[in-house]
PyMOL CGO cylinders between C-alpha atoms (Angstrom):
from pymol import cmd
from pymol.cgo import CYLINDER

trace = [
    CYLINDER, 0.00, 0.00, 0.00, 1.25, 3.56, -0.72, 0.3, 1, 1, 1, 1, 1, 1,
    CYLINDER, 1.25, 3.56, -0.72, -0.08, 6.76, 0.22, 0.3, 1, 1, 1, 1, 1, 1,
    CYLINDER, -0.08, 6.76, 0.22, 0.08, 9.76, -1.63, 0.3, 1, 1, 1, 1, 1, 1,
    CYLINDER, 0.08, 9.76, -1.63, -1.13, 13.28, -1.41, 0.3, 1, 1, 1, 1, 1, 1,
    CYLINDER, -1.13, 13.28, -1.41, -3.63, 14.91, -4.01, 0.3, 1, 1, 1, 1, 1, 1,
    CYLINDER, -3.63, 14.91, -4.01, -0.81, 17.20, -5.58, 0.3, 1, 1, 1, 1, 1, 1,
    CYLINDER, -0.81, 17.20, -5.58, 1.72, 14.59, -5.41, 0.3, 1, 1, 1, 1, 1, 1,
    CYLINDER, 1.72, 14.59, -5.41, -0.96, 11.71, -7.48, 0.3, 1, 1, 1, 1, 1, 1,
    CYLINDER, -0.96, 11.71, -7.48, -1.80, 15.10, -10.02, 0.3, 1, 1, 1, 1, 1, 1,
    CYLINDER, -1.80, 15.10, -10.02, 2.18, 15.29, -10.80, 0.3, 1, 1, 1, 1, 1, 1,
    CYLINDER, 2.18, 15.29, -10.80, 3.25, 11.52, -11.37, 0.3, 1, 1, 1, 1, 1, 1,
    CYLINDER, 3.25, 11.52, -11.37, -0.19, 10.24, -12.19, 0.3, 1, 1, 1, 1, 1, 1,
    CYLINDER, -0.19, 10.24, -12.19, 2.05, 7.64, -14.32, 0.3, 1, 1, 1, 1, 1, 1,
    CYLINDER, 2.05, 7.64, -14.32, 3.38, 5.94, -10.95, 0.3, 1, 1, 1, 1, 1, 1,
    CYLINDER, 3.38, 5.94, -10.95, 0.13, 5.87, -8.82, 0.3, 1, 1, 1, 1, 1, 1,
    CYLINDER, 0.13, 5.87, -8.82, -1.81, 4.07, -11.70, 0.3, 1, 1, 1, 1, 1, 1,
    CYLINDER, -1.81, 4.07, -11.70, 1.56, 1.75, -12.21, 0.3, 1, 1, 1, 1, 1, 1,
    CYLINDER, 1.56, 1.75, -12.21, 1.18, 0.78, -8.44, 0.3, 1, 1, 1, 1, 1, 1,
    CYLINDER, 1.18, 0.78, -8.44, -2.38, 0.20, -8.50, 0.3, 1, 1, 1, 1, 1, 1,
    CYLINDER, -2.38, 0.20, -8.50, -2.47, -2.03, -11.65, 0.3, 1, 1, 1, 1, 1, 1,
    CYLINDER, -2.47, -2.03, -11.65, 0.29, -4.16, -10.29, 0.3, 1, 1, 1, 1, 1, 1,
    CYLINDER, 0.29, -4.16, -10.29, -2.75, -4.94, -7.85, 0.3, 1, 1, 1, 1, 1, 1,
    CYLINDER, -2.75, -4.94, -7.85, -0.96, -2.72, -4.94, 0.3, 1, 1, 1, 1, 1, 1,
    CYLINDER, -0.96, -2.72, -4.94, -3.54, -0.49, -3.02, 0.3, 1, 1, 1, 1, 1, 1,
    CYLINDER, -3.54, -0.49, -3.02, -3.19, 3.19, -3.34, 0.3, 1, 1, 1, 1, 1, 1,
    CYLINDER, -3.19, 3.19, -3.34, -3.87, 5.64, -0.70, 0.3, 1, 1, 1, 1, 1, 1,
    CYLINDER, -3.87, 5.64, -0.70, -4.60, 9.67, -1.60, 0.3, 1, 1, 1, 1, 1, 1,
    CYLINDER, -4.60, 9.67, -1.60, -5.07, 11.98, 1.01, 0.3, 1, 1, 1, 1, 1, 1,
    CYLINDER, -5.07, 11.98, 1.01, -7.11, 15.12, 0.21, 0.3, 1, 1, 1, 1, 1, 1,
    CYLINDER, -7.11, 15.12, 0.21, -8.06, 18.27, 1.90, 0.3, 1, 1, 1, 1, 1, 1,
    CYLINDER, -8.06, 18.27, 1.90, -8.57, 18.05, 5.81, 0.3, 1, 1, 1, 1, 1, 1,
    CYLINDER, -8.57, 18.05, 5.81, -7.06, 14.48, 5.80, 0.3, 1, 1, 1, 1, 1, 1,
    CYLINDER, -7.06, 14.48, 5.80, -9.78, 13.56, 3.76, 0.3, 1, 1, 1, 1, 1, 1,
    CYLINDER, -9.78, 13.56, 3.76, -8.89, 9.89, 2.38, 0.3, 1, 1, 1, 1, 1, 1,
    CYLINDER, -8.89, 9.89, 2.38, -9.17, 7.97, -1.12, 0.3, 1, 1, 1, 1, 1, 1,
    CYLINDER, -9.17, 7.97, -1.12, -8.33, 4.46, -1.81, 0.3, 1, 1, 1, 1, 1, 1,
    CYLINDER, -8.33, 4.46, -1.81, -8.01, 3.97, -5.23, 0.3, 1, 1, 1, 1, 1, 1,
    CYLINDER, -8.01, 3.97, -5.23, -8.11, 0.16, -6.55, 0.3, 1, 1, 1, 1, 1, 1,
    CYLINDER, -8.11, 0.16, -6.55, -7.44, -1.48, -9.75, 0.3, 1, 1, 1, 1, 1, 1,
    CYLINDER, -7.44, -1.48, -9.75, -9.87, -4.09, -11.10, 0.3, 1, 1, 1, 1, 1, 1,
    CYLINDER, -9.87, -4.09, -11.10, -10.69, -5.84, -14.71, 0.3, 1, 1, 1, 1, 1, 1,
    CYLINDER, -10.69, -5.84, -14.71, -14.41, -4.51, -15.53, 0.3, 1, 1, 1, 1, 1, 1,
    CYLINDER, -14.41, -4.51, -15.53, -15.67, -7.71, -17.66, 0.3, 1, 1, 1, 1, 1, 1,
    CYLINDER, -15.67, -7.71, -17.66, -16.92, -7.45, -21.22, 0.3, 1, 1, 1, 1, 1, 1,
    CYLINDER, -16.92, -7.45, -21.22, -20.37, -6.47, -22.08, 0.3, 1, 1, 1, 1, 1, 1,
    CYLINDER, -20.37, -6.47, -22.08, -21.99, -9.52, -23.88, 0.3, 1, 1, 1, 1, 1, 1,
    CYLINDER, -21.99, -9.52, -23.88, -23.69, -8.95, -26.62, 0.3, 1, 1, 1, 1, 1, 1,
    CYLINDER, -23.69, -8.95, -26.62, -27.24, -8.06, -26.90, 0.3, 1, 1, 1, 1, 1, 1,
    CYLINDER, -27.24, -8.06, -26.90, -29.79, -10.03, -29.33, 0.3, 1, 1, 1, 1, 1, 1,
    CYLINDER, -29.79, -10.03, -29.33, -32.82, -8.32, -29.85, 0.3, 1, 1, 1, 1, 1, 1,
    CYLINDER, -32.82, -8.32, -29.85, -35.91, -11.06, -28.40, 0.3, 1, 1, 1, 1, 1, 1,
    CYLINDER, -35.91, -11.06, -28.40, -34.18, -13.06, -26.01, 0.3, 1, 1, 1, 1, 1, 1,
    CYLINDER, -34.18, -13.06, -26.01, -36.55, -12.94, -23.66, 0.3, 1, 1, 1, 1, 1, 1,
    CYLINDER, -36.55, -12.94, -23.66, -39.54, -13.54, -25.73, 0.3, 1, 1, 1, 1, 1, 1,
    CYLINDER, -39.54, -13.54, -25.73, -42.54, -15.77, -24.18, 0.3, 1, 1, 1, 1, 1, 1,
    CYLINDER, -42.54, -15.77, -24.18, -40.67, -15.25, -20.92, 0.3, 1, 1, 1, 1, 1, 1,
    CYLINDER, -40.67, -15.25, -20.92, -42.44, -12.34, -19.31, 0.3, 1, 1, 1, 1, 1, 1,
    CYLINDER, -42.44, -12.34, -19.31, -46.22, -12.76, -19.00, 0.3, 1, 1, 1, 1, 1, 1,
    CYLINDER, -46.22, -12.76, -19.00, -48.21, -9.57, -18.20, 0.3, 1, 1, 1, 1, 1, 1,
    CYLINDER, -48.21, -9.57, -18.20, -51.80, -10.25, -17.20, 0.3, 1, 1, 1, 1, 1, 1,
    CYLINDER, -51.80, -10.25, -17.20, -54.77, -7.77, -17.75, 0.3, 1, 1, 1, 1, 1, 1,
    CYLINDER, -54.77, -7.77, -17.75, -54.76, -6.85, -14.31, 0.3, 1, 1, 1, 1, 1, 1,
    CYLINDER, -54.76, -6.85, -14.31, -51.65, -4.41, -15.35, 0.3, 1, 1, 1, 1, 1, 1,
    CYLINDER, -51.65, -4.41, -15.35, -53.96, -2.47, -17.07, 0.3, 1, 1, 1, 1, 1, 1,
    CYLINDER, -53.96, -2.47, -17.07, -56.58, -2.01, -14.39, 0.3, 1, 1, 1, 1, 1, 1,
    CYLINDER, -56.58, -2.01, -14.39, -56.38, 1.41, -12.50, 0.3, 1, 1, 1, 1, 1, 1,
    CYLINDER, -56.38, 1.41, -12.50, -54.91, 1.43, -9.31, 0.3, 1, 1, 1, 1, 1, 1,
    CYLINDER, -54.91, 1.43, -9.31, -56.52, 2.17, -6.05, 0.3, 1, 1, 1, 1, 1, 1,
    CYLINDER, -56.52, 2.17, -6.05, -54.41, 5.22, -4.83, 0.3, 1, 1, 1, 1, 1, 1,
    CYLINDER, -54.41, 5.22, -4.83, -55.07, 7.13, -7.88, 0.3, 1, 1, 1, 1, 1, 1,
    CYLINDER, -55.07, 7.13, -7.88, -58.68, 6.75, -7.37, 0.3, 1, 1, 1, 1, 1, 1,
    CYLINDER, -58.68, 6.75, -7.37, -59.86, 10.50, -6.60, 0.3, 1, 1, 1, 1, 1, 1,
    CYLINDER, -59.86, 10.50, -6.60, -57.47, 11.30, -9.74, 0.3, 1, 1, 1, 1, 1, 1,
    CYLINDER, -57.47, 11.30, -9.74, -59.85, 9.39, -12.13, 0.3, 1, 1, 1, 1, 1, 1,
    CYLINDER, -59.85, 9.39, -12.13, -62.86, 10.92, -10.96, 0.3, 1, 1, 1, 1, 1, 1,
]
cmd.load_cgo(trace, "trace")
């Protein structure tokens, strides 16, 4: 783990990424000893997306349709 300040991270922005992608933690410390841990991770790929999928799957009854109670004096 290594700690840097929020001017020090803003100079050698290079280094503090380095550190974190080499799966060390990093530590930034703000205004009024305000802290930031900053963490690298691997976001995983989007899959892709096929129009229909979920056809015949979802089932909405006619009851959806029916006003609802609450809105009542709305309606009126």
């Amino acid at each position: 783990m290594k700690t840097f300040t929020l001017e020090e991270a803003k100079q050698d922005l290079d280094k503090v990424l380095e550190h974190a992608t080499e799966g060390g933690t990093v530590i930034l410390i703000g205004d009024n000893d305000q802290a930031y841990k900053l963490v690298s991770t691997i976001l995983p790929k989007k899959g892709t997306r096929k129009a229909g999928r979920l056809k015949g799957k979802i089932k909405i009854t006619d009851e959806f349709y029916e006003p609802l109670p609450e809105f009542e004096p709305y309606t009126k």
